[in-house]
C-alpha positions in Angstrom: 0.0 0.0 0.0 2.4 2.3 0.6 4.4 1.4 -1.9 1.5 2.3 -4.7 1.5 5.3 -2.4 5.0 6.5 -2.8 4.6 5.4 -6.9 1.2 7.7 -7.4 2.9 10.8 -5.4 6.4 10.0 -7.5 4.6 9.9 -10.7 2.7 12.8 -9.9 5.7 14.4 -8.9 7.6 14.1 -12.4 4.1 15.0 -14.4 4.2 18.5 -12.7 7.9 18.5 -13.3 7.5 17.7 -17.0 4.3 20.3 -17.4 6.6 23.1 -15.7 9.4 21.8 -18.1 7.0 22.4 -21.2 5.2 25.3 -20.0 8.9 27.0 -19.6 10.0 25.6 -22.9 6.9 26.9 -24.8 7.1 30.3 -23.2 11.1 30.2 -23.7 10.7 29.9 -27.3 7.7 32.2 -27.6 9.6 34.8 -26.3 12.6 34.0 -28.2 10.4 34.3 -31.8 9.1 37.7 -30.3 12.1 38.8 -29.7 13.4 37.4 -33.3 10.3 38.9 -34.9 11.2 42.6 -33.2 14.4 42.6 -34.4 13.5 41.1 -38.0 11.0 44.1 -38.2 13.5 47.1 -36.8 16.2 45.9 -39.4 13.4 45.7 -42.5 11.8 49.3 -41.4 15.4 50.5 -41.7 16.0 49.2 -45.0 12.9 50.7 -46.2 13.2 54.2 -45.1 17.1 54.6 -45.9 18.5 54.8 -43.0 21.1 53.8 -40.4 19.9 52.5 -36.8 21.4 54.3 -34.2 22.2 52.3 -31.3 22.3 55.1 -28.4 19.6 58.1 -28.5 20.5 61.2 -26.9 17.4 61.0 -24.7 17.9 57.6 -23.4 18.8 56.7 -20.2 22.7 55.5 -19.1 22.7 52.1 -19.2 24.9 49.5 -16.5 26.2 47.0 -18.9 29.5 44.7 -18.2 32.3 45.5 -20.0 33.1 41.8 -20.3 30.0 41.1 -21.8 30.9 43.2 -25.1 32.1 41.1 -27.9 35.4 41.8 -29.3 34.2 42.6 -32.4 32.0 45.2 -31.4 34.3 47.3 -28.6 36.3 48.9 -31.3 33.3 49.9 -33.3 31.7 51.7 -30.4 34.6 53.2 -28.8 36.3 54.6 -31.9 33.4 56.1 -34.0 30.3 57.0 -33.9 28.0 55.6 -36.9 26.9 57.6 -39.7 23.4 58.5 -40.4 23.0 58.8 -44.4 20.0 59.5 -46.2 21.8 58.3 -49.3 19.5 55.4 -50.6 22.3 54.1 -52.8 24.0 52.5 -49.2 25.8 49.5 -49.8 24.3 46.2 -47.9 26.6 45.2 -46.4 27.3 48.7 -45.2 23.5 47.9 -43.3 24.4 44.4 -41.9 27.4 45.5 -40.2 25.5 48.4 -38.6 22.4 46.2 -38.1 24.4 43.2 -36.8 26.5 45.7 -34.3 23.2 47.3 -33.3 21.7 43.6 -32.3 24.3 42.7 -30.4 25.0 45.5 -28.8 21.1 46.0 -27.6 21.1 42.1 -26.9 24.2 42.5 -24.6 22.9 45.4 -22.8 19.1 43.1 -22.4 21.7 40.4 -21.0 23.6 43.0 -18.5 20.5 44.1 -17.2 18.6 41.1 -16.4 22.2 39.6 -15.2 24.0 42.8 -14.0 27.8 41.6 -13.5 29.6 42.3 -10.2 32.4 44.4 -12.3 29.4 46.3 -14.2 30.6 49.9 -15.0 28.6 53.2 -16.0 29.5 53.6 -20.1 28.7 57.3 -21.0 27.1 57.9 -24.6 30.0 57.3 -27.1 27.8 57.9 -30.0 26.9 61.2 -29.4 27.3 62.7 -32.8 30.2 65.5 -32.7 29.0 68.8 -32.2 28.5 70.7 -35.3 30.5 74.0 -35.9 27.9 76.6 -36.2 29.0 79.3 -39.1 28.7 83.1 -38.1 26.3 84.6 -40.2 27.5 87.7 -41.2 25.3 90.1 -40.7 25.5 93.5 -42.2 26.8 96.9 -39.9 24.2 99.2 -40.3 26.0 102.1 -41.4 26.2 105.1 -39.2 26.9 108.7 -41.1 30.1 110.4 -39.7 29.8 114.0 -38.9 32.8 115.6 -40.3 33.7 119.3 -40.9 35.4 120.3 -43.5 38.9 121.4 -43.3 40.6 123.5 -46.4 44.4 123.1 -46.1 46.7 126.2 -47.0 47.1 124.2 -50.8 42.3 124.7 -51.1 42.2 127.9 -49.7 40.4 129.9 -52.1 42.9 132.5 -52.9 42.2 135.9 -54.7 43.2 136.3 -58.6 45.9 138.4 -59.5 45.3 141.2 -62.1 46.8 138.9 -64.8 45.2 136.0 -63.7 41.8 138.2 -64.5 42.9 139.4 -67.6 43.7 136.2 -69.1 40.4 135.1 -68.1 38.9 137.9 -69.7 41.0 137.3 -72.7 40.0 133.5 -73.1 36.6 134.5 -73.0 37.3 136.5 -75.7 39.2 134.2 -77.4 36.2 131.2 -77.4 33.9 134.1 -78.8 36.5 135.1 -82.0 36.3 131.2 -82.8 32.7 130.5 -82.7 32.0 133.7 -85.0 35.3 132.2 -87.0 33.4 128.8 -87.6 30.7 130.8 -89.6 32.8 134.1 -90.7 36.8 132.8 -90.9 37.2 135.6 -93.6 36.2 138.6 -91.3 38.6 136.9 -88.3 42.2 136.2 -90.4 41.1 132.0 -91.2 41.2 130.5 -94.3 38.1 128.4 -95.0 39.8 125.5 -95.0 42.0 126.1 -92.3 41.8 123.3 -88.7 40.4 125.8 -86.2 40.9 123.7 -83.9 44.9 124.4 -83.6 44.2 127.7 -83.0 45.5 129.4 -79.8 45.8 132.3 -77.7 49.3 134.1 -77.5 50.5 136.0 -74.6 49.7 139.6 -73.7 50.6 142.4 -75.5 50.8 146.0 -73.7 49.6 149.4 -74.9 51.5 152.1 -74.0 50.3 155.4 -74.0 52.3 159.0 -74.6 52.4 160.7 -71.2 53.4 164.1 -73.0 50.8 166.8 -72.1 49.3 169.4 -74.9 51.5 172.1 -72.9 54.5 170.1 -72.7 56.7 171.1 -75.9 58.9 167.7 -77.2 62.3 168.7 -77.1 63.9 165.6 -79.1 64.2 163.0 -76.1 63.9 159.5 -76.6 60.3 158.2 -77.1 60.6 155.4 -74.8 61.2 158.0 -71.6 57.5 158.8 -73.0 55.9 156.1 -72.8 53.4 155.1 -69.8 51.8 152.0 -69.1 48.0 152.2 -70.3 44.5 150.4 -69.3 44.5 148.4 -72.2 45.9 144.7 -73.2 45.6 143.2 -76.7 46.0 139.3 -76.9 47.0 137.7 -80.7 45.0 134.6 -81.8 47.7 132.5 -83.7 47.8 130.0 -86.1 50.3 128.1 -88.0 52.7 130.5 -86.3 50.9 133.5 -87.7 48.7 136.5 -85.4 45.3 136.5 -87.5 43.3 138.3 -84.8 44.2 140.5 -81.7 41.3 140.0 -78.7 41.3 143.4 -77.2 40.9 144.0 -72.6 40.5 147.2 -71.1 40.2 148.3 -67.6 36.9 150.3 -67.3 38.7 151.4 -63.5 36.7 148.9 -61.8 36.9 145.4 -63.7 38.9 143.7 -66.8 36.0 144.0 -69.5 36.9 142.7 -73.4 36.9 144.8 -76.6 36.0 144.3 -79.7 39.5 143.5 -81.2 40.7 144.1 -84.4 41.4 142.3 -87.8 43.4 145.4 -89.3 45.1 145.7 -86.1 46.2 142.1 -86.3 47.6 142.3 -89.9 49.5 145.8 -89.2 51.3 144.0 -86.1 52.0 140.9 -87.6 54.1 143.0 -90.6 55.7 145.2 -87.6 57.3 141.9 -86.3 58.3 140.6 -90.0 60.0 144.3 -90.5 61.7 144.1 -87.1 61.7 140.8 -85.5 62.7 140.2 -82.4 65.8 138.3 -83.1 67.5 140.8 -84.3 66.9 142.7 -81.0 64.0 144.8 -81.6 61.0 145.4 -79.5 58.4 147.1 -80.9 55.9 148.5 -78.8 52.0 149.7 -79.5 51.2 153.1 -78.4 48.1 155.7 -78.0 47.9 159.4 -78.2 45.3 161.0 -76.3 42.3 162.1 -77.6 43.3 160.0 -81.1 41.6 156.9 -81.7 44.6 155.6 -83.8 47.1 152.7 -82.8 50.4 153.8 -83.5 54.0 152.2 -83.1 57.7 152.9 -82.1 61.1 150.8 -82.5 63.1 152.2 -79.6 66.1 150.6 -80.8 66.4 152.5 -83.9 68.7 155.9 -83.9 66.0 158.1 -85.2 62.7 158.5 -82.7 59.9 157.6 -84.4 56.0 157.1 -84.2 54.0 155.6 -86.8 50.4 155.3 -87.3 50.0 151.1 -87.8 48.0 151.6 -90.4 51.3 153.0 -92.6 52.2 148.9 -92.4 49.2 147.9 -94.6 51.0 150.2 -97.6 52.9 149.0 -100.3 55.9 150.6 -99.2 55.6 151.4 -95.6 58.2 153.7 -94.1 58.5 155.3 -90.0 57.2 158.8 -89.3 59.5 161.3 -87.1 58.5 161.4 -83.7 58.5 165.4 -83.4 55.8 165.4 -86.6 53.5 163.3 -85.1 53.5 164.9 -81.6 53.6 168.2 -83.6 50.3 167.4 -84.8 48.7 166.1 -82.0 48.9 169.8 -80.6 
């Protein structure tokens, strides 16, 4: 009796032993398919979207995982780089089953070192954190400020005032731009030729008029006309071309300003046959000269022994010849 006892509570024994054995067996491998059919379906939604699985997420929390219990294979994978995340489709396969492969065992390892923490179990800090990215400077654009300045005139841009020849000669090139816009449509009547370049015309330097300084009392007693002779309001400047003086701009000073003339043609001519008569390189000056109260141009040639004043107009004869200086003054009285 007992013996059927002791059989029926053995037997019983080793069918609840072989039930627990199943029961853990089926639940053993349903957890292992589960856990195969997770992983199968994280590697596939990868592949279909493109993209690298990253092992460590910047949120997640540090995980205690025995440094014994990573693989050889894997330590220098996690510990020298961090895997790249390319959207490049054109990824290489067996670029994916290295990453995938690593990724398994490195999340199976850390399910192992939790359920079976190891006695030398160490903290591992995120190694995968990607580097930190180098932010450019945007440049942004200085809003521009104005500057205040005053202006300073050096000594060089001080406006300085004009000498009397400086205001002359402006006077004169006004006159000078006029006499070549009438030449354009009259050359005859200013000294041009019709065919002449009028644009190689220019303006000569000044020429004085002197005037007598004898008074209608004063009696001329022979002296030389140059001791005569006074400096007068009045400039004429010679338009020249081709070497020649085909018009003489005339500037007077009305005893307040430099005003211009009207110039003169005839005068021109008479002067330009003075200078072929007695040219200055043969050391004569001639010199232009008025007589009060005549409206006449006349001349003198100091350097000649006999004193003489001519009226210009003598020049534009066939055979021109000086006048005395005592008949001319003579007549003036």
């Amino acid at each position: 009796m007992s013996q059927d006892i002791a059989i029926n509570i053995q037997s019983i024994v080793s069918r609840r032993k072989r039930k627990a054995a199943k029961k853990f067996s089926i639940g053993l491998s349903v957890f292992a398919l589960t856990f195969a059919g997770f992983l199968c379906w994280q590697h596939f939604n990868h592949l279909g979207h493109g993209q690298m699985p990253t092992t460590v997420s910047r949120t997640a929390p540090v995980a205690i995982v025995s440094a014994a219990s990573i693989p050889a294979a894997v330590k220098p994978e996690l510990a020298t780089s961090s895997p790249k995340i390319d959207n490049n489709p054109a990824l290489t396969t067996s670029d994916h089953q290295v990453t995938t492969n690593a990724a398994t065992v490195g999340f199976a390892d850390s399910l192992m070192g939790v359920l079976t923490p190891s006695a030398k179990a160490e903290t591992i800090q995120q190694e995968l954190q990607p580097a930190p990215r180098q932010l450019a400077e945007t440049a942004r654009p200085v809003k521009r400020v104005p500057i205040q300045t005053a202006t300073v005139f050096s000594s060089r841009h001080k406006p300085q005032a004009m000498t009397d020849e400086q205001k002359r000669l402006e006077v004169a090139q006004d006159g000078f731009a006029h006499v070549m816009d009438m030449a354009r449509n009259y050359p005859d009547t200013y000294g041009f030729l019709p065919d002449e370049d009028l644009k190689a015309a220019k303006l000569g330097d000044a020429i004085p008029i002197y005037r007598v300084g004898l008074q209608e009392q004063d009696t001329y007693t022979g002296q030389p006309v140059s001791s005569l002779l006074k400096p007068s309001d009045e400039w004429v400047y010679p338009v020249i071309l081709d070497n020649r003086i085909r018009f003489l701009v005339q500037v007077r000073y009305d005893g307040h300003d430099y005003v211009r003339g009207l110039g003169s043609r005839a005068l021109a001519m008479a002067y330009e046959k003075i200078l072929d008569r007695w040219p200055a390189s043969e050391g004569f000056h001639p010199k232009l000269v008025t007589i009060p109260n005549l409206s006449f141009y006349y001349f003198t040639i100091p350097e000649l022994p006999d004193q003489n004043i001519t009226d210009t107009s003598r020049m534009l004869d066939v055979s021109p010849s000086l006048s005395p200086a005592t008949l001319v003054l003579a007549a003036w009285r």
